[in-house]
C-alpha angles and dihedrals in degrees: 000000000000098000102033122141097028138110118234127196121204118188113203089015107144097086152008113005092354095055086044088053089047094049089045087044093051098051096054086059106265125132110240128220107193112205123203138158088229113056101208092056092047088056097048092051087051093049093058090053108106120238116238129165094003095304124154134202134206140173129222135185116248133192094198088177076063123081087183093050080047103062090035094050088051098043079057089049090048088048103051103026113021128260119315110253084167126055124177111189092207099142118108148106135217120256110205132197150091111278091237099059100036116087130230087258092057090050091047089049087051084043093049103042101044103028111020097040088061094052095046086051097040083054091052104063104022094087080064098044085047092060098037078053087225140066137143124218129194126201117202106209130161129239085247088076084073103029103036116205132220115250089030100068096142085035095062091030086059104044082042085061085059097067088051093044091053101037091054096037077050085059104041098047106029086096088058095059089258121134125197132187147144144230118213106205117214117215098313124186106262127136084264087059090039089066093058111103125254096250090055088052095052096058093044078056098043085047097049120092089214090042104236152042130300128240135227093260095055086066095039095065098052097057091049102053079048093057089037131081096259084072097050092117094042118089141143086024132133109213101196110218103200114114098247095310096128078053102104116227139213083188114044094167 
């Protein structure tokens, strides 16, 4: 198992991308943390990951708007399951709405849940992965970082904030044997995605070089190899997972 013998933390991991990372992540041999704000779920997530090579999985409830329930959450993690040589920041939400309208608290909660989170997280475990001298952190952005999109101004600001996160984290600890990336989804199939209208996924598919959405494996894998030692030369990169929609195209039918 590539990945066997090591503790992984997901953030956001009991559904949707971040339970497809954990699955993809336990059957390569890692033991899971799932991370939730709500603990039952996080259990139950855990509970679905198979067991392979002796691993073992647990989930555990986590405030990420917290610095405190950060470091508590991760003292429990080191505690139960070993320190965490493997962190996914996952975790996030979309903030919708016209800049004109949205308040400066609305911008500081997109901030928060999808920037700040991941540095609070990344700062929580990287005194252990210092010691273990390795580790291997994934962001989780959005093509949107890059491309920006109209109506999700503190969305794609945020996720912006990411690259920079993980191009400079890629720089500070690479001498420590810590490698950091990210991987930028395209539009996947998740219940978010579900609640567009059909005319708006017509055109995602018609603007798509593989003609439709992603799902939350493809993802999955990628984060994965990136975590993996097939990645050991690769840091302070953005894979964009989007199935060629960043491609530009003369033929969008």
């Amino acid at each position: 198992m590539t990945l066997s013998g090591q503790v992984a933390i997901v953030t956001g991991g009991a559904r949707g991308i971040g339970l497809a990372i954990a699955r993809s992540l336990a059957r390569s041999g890692s033991s899971l943390a799932v991370l939730s704000r709500s603990l039952p779920d996080a259990e139950a997530a855990a509970a679905t990951l198979p067991d392979v090579d002796g691993n073992t999985h647990q989930g555990f409830r986590c405030d990420i708007g917290s610095m405190e329930s950060i470091q508590e959450c991760v003292g429990k993690v080191v505690e139960r399951l070993g320190v965490p040589t493997l962190l996914v920041n996952n975790v996030g939400a979309t903030s919708d709405g016209l800049m004109a309208t949205q308040t400066v608290s609305q911008f500081n909660d997109a901030l928060n849940v999808n920037l700040t989170s991941a540095w609070c997280m990344s700062k929580a475990v990287i005194r252990g992965m210092i010691r273990q001298r390795r580790g291997a952190i994934v962001h989780v952005g959005s093509v949107v970082g890059e491309d920006g999109q109209a109506g999700q101004i503190a969305y794609s600001a945020a996720k912006a904030g990411l690259l920079g996160l993980t191009r400079s984290m890629a720089k500070e600890f690479g001498r420590k044997g810590i490698r950091v990336n990210m991987v930028a989804p395209g539009y996947i199939e998740t219940p978010m995605t579900e609640r567009l209208p059909d005319s708006v996924r017509e055109l995602v598919r018609r603007s798509t070089c593989l003609k439709r959405f992603g799902t939350c494996d493809d993802v999955a894998g990628v984060v994965r190899f990136l975590l993996g030692p097939d990645a050991a030369f690769i840091t302070g990169q953005c894979l964009r997972v989007d199935g060629g929609l960043s491609v530009p195209m003369l033929d969008n039918t």
